[in-house]
C-alpha positions as CSV (number, residue, x, y, z in Angstrom):
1,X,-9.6,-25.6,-56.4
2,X,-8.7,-28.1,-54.0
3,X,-5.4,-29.9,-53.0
4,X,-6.8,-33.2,-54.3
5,X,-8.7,-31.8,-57.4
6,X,-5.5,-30.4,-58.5
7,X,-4.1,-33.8,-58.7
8,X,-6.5,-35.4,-60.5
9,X,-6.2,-32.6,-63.3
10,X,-2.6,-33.2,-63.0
11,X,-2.8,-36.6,-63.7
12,X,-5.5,-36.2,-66.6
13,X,-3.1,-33.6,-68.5
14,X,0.0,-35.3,-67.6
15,X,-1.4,-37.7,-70.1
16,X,-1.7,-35.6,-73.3
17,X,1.8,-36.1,-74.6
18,X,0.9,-34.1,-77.9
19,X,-0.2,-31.1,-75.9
20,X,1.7,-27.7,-75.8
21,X,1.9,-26.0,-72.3
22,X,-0.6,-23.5,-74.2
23,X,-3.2,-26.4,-75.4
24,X,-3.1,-27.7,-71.2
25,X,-4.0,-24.3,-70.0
26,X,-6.8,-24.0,-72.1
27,X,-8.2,-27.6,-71.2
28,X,-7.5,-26.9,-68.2
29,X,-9.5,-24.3,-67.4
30,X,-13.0,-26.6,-69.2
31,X,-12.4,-29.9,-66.7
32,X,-14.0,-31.0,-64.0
33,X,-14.0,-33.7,-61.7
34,X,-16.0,-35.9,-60.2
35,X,-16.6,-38.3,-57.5
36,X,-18.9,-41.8,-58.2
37,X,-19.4,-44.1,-55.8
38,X,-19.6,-48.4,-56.1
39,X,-23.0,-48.6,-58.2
40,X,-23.5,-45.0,-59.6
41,X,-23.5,-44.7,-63.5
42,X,-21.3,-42.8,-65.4
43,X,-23.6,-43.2,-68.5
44,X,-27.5,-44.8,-68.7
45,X,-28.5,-46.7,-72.1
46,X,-30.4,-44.0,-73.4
47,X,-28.4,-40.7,-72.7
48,X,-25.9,-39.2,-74.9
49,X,-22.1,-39.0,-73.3
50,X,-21.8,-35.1,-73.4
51,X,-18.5,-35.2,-71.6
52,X,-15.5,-37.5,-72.5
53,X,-14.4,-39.1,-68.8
54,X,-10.8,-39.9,-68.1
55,X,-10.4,-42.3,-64.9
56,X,-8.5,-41.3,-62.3
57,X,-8.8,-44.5,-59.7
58,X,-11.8,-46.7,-59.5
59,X,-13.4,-49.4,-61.9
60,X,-16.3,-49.2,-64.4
61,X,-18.0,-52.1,-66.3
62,X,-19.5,-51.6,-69.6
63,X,-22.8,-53.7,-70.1
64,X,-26.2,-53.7,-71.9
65,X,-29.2,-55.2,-71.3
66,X,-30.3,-57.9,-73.8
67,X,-34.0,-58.9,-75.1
68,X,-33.6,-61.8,-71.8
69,X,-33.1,-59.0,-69.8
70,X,-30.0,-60.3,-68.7
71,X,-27.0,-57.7,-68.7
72,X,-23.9,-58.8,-70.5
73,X,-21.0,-57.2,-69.9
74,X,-18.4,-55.9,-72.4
75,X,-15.8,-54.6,-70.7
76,X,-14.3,-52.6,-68.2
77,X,-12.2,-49.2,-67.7
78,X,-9.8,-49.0,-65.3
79,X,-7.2,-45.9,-63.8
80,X,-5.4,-43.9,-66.9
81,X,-8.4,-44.7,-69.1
82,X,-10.5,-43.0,-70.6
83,X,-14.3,-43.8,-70.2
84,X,-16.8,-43.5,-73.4
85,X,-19.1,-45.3,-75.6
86,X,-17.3,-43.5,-78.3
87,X,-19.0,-44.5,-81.3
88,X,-22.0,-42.6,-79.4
89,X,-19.9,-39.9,-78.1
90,X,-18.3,-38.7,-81.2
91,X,-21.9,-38.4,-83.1
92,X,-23.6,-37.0,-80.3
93,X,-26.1,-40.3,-80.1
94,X,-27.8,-41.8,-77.4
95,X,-25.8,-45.0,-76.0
96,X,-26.9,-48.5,-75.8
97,X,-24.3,-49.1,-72.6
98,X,-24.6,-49.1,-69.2
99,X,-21.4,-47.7,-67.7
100,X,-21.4,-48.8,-63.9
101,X,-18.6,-48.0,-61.4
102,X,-17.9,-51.1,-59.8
103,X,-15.7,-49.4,-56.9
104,X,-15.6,-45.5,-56.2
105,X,-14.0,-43.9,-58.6
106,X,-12.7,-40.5,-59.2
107,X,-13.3,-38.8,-63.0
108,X,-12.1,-35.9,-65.2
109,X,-14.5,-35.2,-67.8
110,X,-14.3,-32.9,-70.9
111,X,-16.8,-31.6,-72.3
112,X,-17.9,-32.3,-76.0
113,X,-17.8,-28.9,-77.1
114,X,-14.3,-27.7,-75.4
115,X,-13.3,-31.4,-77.5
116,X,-14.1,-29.6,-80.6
117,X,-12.7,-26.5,-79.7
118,X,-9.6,-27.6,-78.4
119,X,-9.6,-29.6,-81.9
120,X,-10.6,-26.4,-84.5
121,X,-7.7,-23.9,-82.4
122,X,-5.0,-26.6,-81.9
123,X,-3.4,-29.1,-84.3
124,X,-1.5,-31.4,-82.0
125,X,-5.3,-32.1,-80.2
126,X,-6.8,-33.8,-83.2
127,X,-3.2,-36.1,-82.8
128,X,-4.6,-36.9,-79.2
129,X,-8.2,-37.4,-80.6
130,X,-6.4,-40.1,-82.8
131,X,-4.9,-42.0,-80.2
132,X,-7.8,-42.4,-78.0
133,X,-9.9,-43.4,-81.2
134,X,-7.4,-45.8,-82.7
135,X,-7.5,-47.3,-79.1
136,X,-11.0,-47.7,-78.8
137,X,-11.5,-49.4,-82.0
138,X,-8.8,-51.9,-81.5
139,X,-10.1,-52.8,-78.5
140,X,-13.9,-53.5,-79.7
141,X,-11.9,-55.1,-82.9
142,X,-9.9,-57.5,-80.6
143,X,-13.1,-58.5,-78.9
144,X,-14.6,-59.2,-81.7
145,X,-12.0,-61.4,-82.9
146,X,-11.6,-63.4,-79.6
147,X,-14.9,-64.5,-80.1
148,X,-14.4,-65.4,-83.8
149,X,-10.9,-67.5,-83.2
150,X,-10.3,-67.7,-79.5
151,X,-11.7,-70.7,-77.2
152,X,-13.4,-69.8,-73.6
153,X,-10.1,-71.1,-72.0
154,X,-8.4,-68.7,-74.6
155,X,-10.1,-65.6,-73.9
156,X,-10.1,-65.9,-70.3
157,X,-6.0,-66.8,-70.2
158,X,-5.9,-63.4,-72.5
159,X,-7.7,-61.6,-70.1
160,X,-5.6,-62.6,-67.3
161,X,-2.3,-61.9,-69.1
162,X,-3.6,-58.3,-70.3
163,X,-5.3,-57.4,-66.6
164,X,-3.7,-59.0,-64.0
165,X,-4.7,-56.6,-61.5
166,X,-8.1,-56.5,-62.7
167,X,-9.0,-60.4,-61.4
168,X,-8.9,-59.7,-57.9
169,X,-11.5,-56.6,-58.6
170,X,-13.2,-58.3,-61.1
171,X,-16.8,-60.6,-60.0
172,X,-17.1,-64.1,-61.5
173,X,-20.7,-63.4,-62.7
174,X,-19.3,-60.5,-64.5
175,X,-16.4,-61.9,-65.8
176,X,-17.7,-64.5,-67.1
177,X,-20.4,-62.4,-69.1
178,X,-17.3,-60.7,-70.6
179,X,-15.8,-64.0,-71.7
180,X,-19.3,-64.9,-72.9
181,X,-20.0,-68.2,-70.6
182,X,-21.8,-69.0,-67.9
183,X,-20.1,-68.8,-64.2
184,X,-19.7,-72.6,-63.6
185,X,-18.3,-73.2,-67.3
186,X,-15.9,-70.0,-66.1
187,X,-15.5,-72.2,-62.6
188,X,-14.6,-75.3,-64.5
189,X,-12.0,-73.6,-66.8
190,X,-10.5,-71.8,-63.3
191,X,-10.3,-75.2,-61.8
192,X,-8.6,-77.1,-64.6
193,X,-5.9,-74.6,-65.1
194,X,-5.3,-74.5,-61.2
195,X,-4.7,-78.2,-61.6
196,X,-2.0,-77.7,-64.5
């Protein structure tokens, strides 16, 4: 294995705080990692997610395509995240997302299977298969609810205050899909606060 491969595995175990030194080495031994560059897809609408991805550096957007045509984006994944239509992932099913790197970016991936194995031989793992699931649905619930109680202005201001490292990485065209407006509405609201 490589200098730089190392690291990356590294990293990705360095974030399983539940794990014994036992549990790493045996995850250790079913990662990879992989290399995407701006534009490649991590997952199609239409595959199933047969590895869980864990990001490394890079960006990816999350996005389907609606009955328009139009892609509307959902979110985005950024370094010490982990990448996954999970709903999908966990039963195996064929996504509805589009999971798009917007800037090279470097992956660790687990497989399915080695997820399951690693849960059936070691009881701290389904503790880390917690986490990342109690993380995932309060994320889609919190966008949910922004929708429900939050103005434009409001969700955008959120998003700022949440990601403020993401807005410089981050197109208009595709931020404003996330905050569910169109670009100049976004514009107007980036103007008027810049005036406060």
């Amino acid at each position: 294995m490589t200098k730089i491969i190392e690291e990356f595995i590294k990293q990705y175990l360095e974030q399983l705080t539940y794990s014994t030194p036992r549990e790493k080495e045996f995850i250790k031994q079913h990662l990879s990692v992989k290399f995407y560059k701006k534009g490649d897809y991590f997952l199609e609408s239409g595959q199933v997610q047969t590895e869980m991805g864990f990001i490394c550096n890079g960006l990816i957007r999350r996005f389907y395509i609606n009955e328009k045509g139009n892609q509307i984006t959902t979110g985005f994944t950024k370094e010490n995240e982990y990448i996954t239509d999970y709903p999908a992932f966990i039963r195996q099913r064929a996504s509805k997302y589009y999971l798009q790197c917007l800037e090279p970016t470097t992956i660790v991936k687990l497989p399915y299977d080695s997820i399951q194995e690693t849960y059936s031989k070691f009881r701290n793992s389904e503790m880390q298969g917690r986490l990342i699931a109690e993380n995932v649905l309060t994320i889609l619930n919190d966008r949910v609810e922004s929708f429900l109680f939050n103005t434009a202005e409001e969700r955008y201001l959120k998003f700022i205050s949440e990601n403020p490292n993401l807005i410089q990485r981050v197109s208009l065209t595709h931020l404003a899909s996330f905050l569910g407006i169109e670009r100049q509405s976004l514009s107007r609201i980036r103007s008027k606060l810049a005036k406060k």
